[in-house]
C-alpha positions as CSV (number, residue, x, y, z in Angstrom):
1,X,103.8,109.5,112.0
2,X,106.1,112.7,111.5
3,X,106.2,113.9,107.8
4,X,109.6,115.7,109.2
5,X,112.9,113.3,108.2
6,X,114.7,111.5,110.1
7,X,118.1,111.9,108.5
8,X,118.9,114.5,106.1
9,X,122.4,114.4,103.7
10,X,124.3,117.5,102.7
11,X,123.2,116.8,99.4
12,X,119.5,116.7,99.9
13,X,118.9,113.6,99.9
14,X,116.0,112.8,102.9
15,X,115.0,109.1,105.3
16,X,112.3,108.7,107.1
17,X,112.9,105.6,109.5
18,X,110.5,104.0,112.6
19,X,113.2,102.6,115.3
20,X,115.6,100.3,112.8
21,X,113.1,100.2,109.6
22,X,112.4,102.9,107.1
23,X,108.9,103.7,107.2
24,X,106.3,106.4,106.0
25,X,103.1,106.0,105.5
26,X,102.1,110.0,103.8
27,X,105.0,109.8,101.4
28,X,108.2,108.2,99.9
29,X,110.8,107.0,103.1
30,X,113.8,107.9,101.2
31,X,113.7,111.1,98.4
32,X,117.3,111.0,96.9
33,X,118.9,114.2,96.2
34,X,118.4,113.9,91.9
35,X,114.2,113.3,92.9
36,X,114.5,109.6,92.9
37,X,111.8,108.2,95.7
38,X,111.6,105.3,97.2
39,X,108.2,104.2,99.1
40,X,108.7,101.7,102.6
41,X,106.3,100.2,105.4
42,X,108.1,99.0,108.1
43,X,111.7,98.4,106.2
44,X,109.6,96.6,103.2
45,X,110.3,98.6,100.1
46,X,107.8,98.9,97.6
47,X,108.5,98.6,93.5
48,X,104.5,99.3,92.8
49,X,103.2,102.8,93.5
50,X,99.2,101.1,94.1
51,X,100.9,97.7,96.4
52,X,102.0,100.4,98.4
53,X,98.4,102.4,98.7
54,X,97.0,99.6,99.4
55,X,99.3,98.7,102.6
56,X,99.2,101.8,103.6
57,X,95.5,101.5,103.9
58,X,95.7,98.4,105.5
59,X,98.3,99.4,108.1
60,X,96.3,102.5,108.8
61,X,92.8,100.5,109.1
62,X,94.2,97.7,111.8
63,X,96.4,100.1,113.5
64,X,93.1,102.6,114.4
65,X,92.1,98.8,115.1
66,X,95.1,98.2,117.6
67,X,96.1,94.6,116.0
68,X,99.0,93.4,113.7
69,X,99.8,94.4,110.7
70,X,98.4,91.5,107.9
71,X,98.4,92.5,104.5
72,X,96.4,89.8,102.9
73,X,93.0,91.8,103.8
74,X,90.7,92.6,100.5
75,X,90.3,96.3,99.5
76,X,88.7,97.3,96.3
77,X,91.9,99.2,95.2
78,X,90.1,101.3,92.8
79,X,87.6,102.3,95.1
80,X,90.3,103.4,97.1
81,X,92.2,105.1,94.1
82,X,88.8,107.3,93.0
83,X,88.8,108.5,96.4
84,X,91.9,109.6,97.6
85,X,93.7,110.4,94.1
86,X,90.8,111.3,91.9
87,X,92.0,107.7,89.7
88,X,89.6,106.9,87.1
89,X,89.5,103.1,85.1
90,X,89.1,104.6,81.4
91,X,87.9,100.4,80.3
């Protein structure tokens, strides 16, 4: 995937699209011109910052795999978290 956008405003404001859907999978699919993100797989937009991690994973894992996107697949978010963003559970 291209970390370059797809469509840029005269404002600043940035999209990231994959054919019709907005998509990224390193980074928020739209950036709004006043900082606002906003995170997409395949035109599914994302409210949870870690919902989004997590499919990204998962797209990642069964694309290398060449089969469908599913996104019921178990993955020990944390796990995943400590590694890539240094996330520690203070329980």
């Amino acid at each position: 995937m291209s970390t370059t956008p797809t469509v840029f405003f005269s404002d600043g404001t940035k999209l990231w699209y994959d054919l019709d859907n907005q998509h990224r999978l390193d980074g928020p699919a739209v950036e709004w011109f006043d900082g606002v993100r906003e995170y997409y797989i395949q035109g599914k937009q994302y409210n949870s910052f870690i919902e989004y991690i997590h499919d990204v994973i998962v797209y990642k894992e069964l694309k290398n795999k060449q089969r469908s996107f599913y996104k019921d697949i178990d993955i020990d978010i944390e796990k995943v978290l400590k590694k890539f963003v240094g996330f520690k559970n203070n329980k």
